[in-house]
Backbone as a printed PyTorch tensor [residue, N CA C, xyz], in Angstrom:
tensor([[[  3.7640,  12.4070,  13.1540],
         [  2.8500,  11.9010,  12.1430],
         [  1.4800,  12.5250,  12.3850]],

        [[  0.5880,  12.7380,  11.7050],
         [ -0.3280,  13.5740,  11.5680],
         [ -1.6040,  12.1120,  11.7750]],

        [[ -2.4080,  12.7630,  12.8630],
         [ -3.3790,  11.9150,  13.6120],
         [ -4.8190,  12.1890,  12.7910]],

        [[ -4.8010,  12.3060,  11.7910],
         [ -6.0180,  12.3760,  10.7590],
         [ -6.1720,  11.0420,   9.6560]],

        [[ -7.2450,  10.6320,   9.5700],
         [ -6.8590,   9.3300,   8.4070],
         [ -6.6880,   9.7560,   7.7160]],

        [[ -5.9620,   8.7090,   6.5100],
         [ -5.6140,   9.0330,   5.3600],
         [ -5.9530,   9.9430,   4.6430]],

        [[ -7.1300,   9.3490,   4.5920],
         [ -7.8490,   9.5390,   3.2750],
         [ -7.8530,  11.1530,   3.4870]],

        [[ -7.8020,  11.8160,   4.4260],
         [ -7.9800,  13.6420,   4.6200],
         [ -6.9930,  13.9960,   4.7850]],

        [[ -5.7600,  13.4500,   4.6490],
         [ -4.2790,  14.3920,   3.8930],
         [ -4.1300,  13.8720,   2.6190]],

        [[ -4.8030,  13.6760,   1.7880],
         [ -4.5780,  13.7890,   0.4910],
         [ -5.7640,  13.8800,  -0.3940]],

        [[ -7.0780,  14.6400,   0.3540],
         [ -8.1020,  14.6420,  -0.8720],
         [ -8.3290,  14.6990,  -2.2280]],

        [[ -7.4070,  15.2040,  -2.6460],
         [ -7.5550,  15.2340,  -4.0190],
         [ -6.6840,  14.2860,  -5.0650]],

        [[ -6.4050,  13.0720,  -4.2790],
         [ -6.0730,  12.1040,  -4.7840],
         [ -7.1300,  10.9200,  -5.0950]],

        [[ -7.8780,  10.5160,  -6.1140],
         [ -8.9650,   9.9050,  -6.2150],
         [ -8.6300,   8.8320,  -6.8820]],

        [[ -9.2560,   7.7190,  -6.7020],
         [ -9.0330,   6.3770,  -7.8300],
         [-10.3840,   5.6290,  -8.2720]],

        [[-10.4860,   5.7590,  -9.6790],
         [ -9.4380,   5.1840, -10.2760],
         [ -8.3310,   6.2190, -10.8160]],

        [[ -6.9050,   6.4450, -10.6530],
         [ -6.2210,   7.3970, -11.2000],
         [ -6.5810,   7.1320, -12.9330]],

        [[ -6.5180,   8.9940, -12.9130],
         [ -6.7010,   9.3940, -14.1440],
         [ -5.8660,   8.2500, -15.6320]],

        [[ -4.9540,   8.0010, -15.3890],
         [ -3.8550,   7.5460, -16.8900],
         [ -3.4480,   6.4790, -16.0030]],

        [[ -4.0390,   5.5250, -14.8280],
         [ -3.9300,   4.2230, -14.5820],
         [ -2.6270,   4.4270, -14.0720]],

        [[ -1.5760,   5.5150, -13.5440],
         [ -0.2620,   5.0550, -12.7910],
         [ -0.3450,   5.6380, -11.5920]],

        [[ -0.0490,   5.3600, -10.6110],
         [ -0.0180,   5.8330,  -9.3130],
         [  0.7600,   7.1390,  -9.3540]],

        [[ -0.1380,   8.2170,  -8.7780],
         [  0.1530,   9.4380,  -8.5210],
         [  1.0340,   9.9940,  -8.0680]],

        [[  2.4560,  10.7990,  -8.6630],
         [  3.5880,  11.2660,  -7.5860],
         [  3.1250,  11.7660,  -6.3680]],

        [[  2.4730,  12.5390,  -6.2900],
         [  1.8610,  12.8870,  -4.5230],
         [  1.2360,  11.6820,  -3.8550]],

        [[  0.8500,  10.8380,  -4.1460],
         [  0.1380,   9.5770,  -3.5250],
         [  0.7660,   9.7290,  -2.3540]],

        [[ -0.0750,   9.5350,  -0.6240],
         [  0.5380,   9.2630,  -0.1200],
         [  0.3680,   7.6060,   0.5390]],

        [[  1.2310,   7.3820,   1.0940],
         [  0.8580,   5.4400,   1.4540],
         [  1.6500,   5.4830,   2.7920]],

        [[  1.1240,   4.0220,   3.3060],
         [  1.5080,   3.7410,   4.2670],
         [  2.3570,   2.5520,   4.4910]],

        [[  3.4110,   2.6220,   4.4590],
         [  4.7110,   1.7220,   4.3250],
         [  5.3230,   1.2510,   5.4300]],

        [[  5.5540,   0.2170,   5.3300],
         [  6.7190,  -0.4070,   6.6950],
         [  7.9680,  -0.1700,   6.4020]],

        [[  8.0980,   0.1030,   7.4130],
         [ 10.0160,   0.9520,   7.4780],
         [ 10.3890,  -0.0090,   6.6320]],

        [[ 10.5130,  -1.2310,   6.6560],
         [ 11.2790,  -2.3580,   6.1620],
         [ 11.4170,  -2.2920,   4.5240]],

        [[ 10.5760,  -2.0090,   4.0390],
         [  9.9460,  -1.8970,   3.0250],
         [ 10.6300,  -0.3870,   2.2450]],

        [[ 10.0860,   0.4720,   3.2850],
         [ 10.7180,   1.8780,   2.8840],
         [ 12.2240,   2.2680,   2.7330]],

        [[ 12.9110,   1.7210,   4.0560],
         [ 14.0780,   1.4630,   4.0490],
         [ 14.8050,   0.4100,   2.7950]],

        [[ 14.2940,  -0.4250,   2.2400],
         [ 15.1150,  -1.7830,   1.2270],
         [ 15.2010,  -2.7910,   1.5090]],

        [[ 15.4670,  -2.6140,   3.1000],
         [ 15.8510,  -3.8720,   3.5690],
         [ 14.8120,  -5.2340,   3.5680]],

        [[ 13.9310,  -4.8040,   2.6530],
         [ 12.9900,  -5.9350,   2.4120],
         [ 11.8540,  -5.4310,   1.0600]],

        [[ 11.9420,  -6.3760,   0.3720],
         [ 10.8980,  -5.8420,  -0.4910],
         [  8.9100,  -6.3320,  -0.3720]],

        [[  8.4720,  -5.2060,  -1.1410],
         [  6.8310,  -4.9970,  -0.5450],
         [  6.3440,  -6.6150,  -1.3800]],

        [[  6.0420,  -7.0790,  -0.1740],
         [  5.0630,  -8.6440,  -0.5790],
         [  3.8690,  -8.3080,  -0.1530]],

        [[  3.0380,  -7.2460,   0.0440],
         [  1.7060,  -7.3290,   0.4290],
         [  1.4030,  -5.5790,   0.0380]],

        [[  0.5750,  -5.5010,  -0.4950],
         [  0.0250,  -4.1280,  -0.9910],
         [ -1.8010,  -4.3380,  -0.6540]],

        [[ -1.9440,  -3.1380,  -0.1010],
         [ -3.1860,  -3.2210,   0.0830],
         [ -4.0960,  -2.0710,  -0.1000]],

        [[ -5.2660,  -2.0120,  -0.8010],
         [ -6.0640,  -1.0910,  -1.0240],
         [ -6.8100,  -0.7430,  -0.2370]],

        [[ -7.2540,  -0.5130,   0.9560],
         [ -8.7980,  -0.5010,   1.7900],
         [ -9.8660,   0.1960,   1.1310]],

        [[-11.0320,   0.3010,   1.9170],
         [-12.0730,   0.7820,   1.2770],
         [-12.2650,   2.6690,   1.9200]],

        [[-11.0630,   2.8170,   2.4330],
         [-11.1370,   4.1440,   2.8780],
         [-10.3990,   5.0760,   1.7280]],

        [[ -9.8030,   4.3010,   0.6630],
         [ -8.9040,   4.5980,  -0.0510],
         [ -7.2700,   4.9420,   0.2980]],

        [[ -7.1360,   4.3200,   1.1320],
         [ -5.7070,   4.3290,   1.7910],
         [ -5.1960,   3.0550,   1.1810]],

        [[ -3.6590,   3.3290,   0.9670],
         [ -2.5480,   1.9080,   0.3310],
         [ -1.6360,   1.8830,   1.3680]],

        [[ -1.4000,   0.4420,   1.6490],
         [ -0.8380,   0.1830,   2.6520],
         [  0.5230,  -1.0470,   1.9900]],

        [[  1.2840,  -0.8290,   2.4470],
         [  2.4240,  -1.4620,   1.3990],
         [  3.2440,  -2.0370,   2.9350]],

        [[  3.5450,  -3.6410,   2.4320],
         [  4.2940,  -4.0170,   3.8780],
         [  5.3190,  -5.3320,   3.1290]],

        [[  6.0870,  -6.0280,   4.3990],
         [  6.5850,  -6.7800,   3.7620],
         [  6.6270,  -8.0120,   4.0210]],

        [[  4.9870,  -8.5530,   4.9050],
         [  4.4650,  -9.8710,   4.7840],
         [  5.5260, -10.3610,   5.9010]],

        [[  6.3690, -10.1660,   6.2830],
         [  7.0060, -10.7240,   7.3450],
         [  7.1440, -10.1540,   9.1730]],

        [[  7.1430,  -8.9770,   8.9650],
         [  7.2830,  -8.3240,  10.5670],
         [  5.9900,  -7.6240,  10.5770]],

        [[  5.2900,  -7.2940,  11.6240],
         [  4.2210,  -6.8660,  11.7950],
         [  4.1420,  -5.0400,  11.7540]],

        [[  3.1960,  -4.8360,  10.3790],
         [  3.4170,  -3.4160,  10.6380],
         [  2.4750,  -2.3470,  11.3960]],

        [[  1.8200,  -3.4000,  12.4450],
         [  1.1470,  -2.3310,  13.5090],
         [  1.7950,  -2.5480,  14.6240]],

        [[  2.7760,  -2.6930,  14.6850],
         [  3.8660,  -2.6430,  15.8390],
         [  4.5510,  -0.9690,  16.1410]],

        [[  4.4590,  -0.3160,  16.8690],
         [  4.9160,   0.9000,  17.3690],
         [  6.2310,   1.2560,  16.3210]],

        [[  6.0490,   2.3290,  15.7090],
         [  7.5040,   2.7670,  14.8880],
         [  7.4680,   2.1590,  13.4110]],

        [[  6.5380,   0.6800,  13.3190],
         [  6.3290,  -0.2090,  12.2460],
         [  6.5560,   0.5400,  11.1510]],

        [[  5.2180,   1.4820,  10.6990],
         [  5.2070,   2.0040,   9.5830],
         [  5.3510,   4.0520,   9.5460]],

        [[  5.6160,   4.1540,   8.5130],
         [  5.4590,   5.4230,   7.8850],
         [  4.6870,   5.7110,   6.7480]],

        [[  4.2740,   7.1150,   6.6070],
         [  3.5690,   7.6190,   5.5930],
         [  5.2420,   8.2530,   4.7830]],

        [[  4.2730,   8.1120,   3.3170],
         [  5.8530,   8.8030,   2.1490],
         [  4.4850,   8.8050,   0.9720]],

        [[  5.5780,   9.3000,   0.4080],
         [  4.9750,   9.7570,  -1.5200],
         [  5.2290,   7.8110,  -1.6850]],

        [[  4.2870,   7.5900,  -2.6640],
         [  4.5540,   6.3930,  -3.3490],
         [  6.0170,   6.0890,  -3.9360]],

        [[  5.8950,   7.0630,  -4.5330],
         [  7.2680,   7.0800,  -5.6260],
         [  8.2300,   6.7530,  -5.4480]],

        [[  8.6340,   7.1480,  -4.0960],
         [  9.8670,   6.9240,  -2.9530],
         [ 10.0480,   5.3100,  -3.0490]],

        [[  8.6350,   4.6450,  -2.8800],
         [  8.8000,   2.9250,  -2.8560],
         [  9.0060,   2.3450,  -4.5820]],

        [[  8.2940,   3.3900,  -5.5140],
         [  8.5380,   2.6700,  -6.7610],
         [  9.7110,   3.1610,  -7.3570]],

        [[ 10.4090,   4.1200,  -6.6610],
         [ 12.1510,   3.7920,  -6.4890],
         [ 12.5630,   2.5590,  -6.4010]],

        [[ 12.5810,   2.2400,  -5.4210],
         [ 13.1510,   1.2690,  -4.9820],
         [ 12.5970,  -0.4040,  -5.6160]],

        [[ 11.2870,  -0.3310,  -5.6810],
         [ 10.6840,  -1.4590,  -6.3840],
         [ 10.0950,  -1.0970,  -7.7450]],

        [[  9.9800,  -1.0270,  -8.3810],
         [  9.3420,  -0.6680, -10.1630],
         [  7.5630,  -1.4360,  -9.9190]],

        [[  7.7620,  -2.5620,  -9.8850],
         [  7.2090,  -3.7270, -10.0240],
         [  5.7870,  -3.2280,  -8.9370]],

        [[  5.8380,  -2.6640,  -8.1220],
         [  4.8050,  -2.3770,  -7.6820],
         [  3.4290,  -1.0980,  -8.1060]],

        [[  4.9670,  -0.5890,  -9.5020],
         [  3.7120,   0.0160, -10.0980],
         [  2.5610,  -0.3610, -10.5250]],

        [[  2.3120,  -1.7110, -11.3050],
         [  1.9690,  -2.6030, -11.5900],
         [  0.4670,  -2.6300, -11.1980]],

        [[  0.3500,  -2.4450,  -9.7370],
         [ -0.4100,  -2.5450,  -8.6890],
         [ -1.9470,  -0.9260,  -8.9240]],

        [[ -1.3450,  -0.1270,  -9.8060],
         [ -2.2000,   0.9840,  -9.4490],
         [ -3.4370,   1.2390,  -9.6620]],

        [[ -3.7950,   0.0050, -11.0020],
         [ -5.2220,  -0.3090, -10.7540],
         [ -6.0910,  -1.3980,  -9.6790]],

        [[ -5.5280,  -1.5340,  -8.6610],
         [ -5.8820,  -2.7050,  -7.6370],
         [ -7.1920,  -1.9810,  -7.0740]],

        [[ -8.3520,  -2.5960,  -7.0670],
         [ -9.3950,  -1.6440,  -6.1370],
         [ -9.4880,  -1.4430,  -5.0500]],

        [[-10.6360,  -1.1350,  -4.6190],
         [-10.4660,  -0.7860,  -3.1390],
         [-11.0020,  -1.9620,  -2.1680]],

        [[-10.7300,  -2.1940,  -1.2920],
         [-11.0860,  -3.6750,  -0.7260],
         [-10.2370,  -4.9730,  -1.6040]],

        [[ -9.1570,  -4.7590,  -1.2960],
         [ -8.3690,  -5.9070,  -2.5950],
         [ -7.0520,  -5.6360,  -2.0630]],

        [[ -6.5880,  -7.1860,  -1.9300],
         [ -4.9380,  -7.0690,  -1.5190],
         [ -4.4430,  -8.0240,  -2.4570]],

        [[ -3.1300,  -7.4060,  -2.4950],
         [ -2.1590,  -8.1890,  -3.4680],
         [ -0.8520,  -8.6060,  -2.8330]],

        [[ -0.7400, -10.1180,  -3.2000],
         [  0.8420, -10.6510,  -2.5820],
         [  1.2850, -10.9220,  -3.4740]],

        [[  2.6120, -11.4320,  -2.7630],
         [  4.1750, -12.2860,  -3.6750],
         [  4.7740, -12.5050,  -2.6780]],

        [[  5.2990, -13.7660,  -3.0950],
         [  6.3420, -14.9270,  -2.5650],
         [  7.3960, -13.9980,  -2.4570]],

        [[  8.2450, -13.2350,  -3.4810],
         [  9.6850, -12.8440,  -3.3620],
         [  9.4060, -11.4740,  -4.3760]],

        [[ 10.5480, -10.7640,  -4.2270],
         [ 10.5090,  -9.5750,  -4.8950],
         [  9.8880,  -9.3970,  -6.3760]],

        [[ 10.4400, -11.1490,  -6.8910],
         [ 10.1930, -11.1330,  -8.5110],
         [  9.1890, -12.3420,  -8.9810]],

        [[  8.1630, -12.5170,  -7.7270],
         [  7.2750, -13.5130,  -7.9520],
         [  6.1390, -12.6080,  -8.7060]],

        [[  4.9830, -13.5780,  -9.1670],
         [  3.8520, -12.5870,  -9.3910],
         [  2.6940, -12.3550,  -8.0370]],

        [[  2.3190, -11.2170,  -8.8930],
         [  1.3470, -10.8990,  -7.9740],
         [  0.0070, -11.5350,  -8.2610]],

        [[ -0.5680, -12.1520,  -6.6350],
         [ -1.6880, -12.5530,  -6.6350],
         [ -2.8460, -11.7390,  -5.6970]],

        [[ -3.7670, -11.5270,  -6.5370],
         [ -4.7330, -10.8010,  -6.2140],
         [ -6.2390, -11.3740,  -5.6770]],

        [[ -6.6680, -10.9400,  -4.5880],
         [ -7.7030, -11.2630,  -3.9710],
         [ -8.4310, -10.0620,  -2.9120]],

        [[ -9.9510, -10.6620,  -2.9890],
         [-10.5430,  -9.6230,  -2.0990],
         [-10.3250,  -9.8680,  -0.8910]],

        [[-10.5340,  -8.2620,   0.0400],
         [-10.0070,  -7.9050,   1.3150],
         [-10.6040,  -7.3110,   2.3550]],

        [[-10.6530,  -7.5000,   3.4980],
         [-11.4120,  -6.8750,   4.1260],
         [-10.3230,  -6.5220,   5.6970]],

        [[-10.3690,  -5.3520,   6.6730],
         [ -9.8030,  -5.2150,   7.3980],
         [-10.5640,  -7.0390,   8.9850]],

        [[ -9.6820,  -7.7660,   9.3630],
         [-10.2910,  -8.9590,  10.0250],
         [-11.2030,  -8.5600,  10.8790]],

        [[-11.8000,  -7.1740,  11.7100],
         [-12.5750,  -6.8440,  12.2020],
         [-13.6990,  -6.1730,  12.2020]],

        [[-13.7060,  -6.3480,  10.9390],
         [-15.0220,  -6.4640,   9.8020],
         [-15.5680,  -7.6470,   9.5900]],

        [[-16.9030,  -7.7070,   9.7690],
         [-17.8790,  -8.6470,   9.9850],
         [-18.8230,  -8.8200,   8.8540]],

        [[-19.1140,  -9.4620,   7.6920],
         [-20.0950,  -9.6970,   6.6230],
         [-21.5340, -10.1260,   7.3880]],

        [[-22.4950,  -9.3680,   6.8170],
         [-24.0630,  -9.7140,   7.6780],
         [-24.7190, -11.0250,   6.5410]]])
């Protein structure tokens, strides 16, 4: 995996996307669980670095091996419903109860970030 943040393997991916759908090159950061099927994405997250972070609210995805980088697309294979998501801003996370709950949206901040 490539030890650069996000946001500088994919510069020329900017948001708000152009026509409001998430970009086939997008790249994100996914929990195997998630990537694999074996669970669908209950937590999508925008940061303010412009990185998306897609998990599945149940196993922890800063656990060693947790997550991978992929094209978006790969996940809106598998889920549709998270296209949904591509105008979410930056600093803003979105959940769901179950694959086919709705999504609820609220502002976000990484917890080791401090408001003055």
């Amino acid at each position: 995996m490539n030890d650069q943040p996000m946001g500088s393997m994919q510069p020329d991916v900017t948001w708000p996307f152009t026509d409001g759908t998430f970009p086939q090159d997008l790249l994100v950061i996914v929990e195997r669980t998630v990537a694999d099927g074996s669970c669908p994405a209950l937590m999508v997250i925008h940061d303010d670095e412009q990185d998306w972070l897609l998990a599945d609210g149940l196993h922890d995805p800063n656990a060693d091996g947790a997550s991978i980088v992929c094209h978006v697309d790969h996940v809106l294979g598998l889920d549709p419903s998270v296209a949904a998501l591509a105008s979410l801003p930056p600093r803003h996370i979105a959940e769901r109860d179950s694959r086919d709950g709705p999504w609820a949206i609220r502002s976000w901040t990484y917890e080791d970030e401090t408001s003055s």
